[in-house]
N, CA and C atoms as an extended XYZ file, in Angstrom:
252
Properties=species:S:1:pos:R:3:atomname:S:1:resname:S:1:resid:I:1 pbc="F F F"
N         9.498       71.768       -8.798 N   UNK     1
C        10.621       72.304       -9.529 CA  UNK     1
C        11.569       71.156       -9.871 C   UNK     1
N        11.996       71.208      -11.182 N   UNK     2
C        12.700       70.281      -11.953 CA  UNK     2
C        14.437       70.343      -11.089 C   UNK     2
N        15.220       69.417      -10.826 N   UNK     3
C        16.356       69.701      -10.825 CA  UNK     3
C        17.212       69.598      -12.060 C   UNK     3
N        18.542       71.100      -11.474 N   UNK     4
C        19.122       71.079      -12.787 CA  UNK     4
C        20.032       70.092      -12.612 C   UNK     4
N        20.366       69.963      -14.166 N   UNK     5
C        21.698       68.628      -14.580 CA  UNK     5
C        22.470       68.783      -13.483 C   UNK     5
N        23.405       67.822      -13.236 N   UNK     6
C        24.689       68.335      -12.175 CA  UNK     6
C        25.637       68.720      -13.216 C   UNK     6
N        25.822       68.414      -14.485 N   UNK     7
C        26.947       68.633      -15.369 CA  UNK     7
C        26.499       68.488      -16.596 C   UNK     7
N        27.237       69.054      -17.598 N   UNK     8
C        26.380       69.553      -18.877 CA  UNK     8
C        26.478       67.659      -19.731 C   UNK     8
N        27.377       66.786      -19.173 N   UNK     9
C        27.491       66.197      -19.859 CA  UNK     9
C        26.926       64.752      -19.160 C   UNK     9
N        25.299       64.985      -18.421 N   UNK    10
C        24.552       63.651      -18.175 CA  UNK    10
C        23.347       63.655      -19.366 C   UNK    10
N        23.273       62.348      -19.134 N   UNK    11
C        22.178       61.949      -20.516 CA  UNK    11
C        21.017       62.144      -19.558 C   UNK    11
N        19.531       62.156      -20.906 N   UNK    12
C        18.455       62.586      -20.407 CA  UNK    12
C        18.315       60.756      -19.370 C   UNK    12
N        18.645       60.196      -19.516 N   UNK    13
C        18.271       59.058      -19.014 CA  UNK    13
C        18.628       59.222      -17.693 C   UNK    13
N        19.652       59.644      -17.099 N   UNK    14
C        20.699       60.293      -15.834 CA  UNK    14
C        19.327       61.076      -15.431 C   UNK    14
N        19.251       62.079      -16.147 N   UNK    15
C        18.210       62.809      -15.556 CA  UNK    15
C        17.066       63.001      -15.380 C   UNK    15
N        16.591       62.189      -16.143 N   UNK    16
C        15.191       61.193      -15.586 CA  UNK    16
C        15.227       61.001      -14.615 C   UNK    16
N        16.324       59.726      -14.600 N   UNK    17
C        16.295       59.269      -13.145 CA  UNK    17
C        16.199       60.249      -11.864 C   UNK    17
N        17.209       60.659      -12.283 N   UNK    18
C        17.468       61.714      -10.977 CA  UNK    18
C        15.888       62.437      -10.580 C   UNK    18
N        15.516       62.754      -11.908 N   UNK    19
C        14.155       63.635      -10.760 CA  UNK    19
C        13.081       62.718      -10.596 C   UNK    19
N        12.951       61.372      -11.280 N   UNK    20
C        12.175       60.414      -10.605 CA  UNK    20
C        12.506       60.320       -9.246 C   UNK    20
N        13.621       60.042       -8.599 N   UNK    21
C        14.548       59.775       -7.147 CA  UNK    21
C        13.872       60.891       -6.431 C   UNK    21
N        13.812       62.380       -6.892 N   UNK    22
C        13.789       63.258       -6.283 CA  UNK    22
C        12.077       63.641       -5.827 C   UNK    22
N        11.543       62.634       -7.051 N   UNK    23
C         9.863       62.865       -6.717 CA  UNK    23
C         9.421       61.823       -5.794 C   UNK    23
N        10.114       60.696       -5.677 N   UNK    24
C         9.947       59.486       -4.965 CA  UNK    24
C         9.935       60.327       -3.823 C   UNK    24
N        11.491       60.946       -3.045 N   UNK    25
C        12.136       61.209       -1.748 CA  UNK    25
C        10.536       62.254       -1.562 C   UNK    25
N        10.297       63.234       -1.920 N   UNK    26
C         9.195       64.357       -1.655 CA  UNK    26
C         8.001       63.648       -1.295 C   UNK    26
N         7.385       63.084       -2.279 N   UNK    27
C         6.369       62.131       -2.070 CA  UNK    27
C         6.143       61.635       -0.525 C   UNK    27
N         7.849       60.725       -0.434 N   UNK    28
C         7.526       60.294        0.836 CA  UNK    28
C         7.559       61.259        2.092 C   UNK    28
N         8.116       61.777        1.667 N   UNK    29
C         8.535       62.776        3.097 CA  UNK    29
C         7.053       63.138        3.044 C   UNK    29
N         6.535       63.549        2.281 N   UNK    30
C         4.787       64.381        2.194 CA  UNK    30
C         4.175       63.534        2.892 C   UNK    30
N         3.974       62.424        2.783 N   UNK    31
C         3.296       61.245        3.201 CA  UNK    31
C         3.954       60.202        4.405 C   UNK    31
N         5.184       61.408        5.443 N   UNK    32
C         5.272       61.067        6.668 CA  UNK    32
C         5.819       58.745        6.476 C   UNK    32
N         6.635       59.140        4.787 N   UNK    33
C         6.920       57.625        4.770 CA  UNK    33
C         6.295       56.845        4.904 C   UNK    33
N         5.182       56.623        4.464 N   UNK    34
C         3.903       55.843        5.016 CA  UNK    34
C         3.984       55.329        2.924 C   UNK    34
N         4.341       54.331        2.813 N   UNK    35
C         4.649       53.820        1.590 CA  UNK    35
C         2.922       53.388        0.990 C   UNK    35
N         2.146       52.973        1.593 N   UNK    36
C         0.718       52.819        1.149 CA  UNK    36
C         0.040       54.013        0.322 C   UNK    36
N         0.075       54.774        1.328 N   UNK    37
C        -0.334       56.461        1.120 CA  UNK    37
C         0.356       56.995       -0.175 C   UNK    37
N         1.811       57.185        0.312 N   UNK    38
C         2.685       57.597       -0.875 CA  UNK    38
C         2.236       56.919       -2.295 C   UNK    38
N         2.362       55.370       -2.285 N   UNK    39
C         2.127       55.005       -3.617 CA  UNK    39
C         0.843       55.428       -4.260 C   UNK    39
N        -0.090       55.637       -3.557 N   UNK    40
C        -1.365       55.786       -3.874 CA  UNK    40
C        -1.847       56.930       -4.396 C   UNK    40
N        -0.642       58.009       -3.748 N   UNK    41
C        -0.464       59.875       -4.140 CA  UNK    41
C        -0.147       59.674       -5.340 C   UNK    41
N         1.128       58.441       -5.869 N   UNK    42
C         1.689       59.047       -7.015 CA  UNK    42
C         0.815       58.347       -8.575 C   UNK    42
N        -0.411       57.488       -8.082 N   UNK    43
C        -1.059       56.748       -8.851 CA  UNK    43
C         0.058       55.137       -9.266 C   UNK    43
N         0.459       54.744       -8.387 N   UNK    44
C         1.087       53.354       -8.300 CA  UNK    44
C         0.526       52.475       -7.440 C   UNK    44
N         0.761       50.806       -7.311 N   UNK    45
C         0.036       50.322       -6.906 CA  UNK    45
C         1.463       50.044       -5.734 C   UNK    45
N         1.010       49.535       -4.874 N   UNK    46
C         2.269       49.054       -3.337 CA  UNK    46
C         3.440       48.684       -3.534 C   UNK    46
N         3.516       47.336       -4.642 N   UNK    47
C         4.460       46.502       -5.272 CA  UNK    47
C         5.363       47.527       -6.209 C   UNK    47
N         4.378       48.299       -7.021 N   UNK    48
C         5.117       49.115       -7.765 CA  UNK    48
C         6.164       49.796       -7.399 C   UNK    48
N         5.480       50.484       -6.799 N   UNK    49
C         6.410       51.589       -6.250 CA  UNK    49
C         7.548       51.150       -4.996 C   UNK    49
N         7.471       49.732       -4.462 N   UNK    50
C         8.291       49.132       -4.028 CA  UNK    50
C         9.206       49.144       -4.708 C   UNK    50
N         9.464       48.537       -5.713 N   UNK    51
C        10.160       48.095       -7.022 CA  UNK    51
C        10.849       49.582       -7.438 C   UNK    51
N         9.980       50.693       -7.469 N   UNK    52
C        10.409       51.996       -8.043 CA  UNK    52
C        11.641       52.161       -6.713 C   UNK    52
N        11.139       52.001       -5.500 N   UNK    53
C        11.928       52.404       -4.453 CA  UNK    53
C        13.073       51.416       -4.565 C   UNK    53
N        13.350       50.458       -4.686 N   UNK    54
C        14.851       49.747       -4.822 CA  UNK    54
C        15.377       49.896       -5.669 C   UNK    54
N        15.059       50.631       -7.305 N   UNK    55
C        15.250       50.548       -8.279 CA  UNK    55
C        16.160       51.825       -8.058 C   UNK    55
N        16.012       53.027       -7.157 N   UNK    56
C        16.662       54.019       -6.425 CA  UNK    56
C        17.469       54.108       -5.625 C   UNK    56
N        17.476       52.784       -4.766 N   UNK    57
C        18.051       53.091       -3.875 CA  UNK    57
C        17.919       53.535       -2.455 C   UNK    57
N        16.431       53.486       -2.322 N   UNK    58
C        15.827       54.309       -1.183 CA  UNK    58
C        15.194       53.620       -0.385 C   UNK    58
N        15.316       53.430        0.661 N   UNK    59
C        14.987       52.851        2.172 CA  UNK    59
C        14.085       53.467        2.865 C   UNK    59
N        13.216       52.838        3.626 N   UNK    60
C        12.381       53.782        4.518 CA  UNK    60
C        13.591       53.877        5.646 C   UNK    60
N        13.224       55.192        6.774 N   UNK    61
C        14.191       55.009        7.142 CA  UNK    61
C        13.369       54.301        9.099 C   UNK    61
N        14.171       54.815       10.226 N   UNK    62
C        13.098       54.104       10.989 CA  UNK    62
C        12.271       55.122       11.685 C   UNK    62
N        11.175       54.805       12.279 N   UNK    63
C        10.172       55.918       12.761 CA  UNK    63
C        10.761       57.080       13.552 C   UNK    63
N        11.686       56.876       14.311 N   UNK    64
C        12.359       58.118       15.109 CA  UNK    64
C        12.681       58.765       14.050 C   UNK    64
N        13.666       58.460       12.747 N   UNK    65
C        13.722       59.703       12.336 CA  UNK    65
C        12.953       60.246       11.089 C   UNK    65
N        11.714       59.473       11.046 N   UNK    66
C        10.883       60.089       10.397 CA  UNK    66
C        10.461       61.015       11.156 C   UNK    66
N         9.808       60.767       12.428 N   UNK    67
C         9.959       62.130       13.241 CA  UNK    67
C        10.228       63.463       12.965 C   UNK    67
N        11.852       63.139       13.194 N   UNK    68
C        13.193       64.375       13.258 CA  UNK    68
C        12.510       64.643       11.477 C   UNK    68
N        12.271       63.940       10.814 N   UNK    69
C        12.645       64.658        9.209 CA  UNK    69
C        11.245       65.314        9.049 C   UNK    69
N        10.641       65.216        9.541 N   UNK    70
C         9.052       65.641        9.468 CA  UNK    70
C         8.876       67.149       10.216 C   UNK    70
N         9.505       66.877       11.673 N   UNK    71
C         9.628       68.213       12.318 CA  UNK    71
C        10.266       69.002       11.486 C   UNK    71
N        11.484       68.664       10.809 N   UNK    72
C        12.189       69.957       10.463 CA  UNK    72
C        11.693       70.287        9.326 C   UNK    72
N        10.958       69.132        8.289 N   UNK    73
C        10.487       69.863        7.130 CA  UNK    73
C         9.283       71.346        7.313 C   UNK    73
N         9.076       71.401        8.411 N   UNK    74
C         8.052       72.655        8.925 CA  UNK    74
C         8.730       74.230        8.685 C   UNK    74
N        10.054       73.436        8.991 N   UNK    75
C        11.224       74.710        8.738 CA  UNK    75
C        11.817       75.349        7.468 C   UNK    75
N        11.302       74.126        6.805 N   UNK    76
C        11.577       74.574        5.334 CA  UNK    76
C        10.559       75.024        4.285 C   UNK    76
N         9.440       74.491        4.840 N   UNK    77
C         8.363       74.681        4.458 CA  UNK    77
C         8.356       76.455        3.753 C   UNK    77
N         7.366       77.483        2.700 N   UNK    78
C         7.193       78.637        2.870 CA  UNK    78
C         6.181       79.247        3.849 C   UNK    78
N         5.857       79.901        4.203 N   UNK    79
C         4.982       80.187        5.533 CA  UNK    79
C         3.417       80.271        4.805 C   UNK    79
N         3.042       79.851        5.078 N   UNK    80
C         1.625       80.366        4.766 CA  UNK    80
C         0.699       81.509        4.749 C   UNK    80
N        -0.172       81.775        3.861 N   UNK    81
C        -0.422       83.006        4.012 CA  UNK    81
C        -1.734       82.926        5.360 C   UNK    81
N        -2.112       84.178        5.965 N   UNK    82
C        -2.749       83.865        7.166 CA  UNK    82
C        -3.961       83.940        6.478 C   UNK    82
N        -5.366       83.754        7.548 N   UNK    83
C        -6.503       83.318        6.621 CA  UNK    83
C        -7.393       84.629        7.245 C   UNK    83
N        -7.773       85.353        6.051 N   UNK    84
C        -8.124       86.745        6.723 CA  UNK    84
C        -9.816       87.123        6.842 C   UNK    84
C-alpha cells in the first residue's frame, strides 16, 4: 500500500521519495536487516542499495533491536488463515 501525501502541496518527487524510504524500511524489516538478502529481494546489487540507504537516511540499527523490531512485527502482522 502506497502512502498518502502528508499535504496536498508535496511534489511527486517528495513522494517518490517518501515511498521509496518506505519500501527500503519494509524490505528490511522483512529481511530481519540483513542488507545482502534485502538488496537482493529488491533486485539491487549490495553497493546499490547501500547508496539507496544513505541517500535516505537509514541506518541499520544494532542486533538487539533488530530483535525487539522483529518480535513485535508478529504483532502487527494479519493473522493467518489456519491450514485446513
Amino acid at each position: 500500500m502506497l502512502p498518502l501525501p502528508a499535504n496536498p502541496h508535496e511534489s511527486l518527487d517528495e513522494y517518490m521519495a517518501r515511498c521509496e524510504r518506505v519500501f527500503i524500511c519494509d524490505s528490511l524489516i522483512r529481511n530481519r536487516f540483513n542488507v545482502r538478502r534485502t538488496a537482493a529481494d529488491i533486485g539491487r546489487n549490495r553497493q546499490a542499495f547501500y547508496k539507496m540507504m544513505e541517500r535516505h537516511g537509514i541506518v541499520r540499527p544494532s542486533k538487539q533491536h533488530v530483535a525487539k523490531v522483529h518480535d513485535l512485527r508478529g504483532f502487527m502482522s494479519p493473522p493467518t488463515s489456519a491450514a485446513v
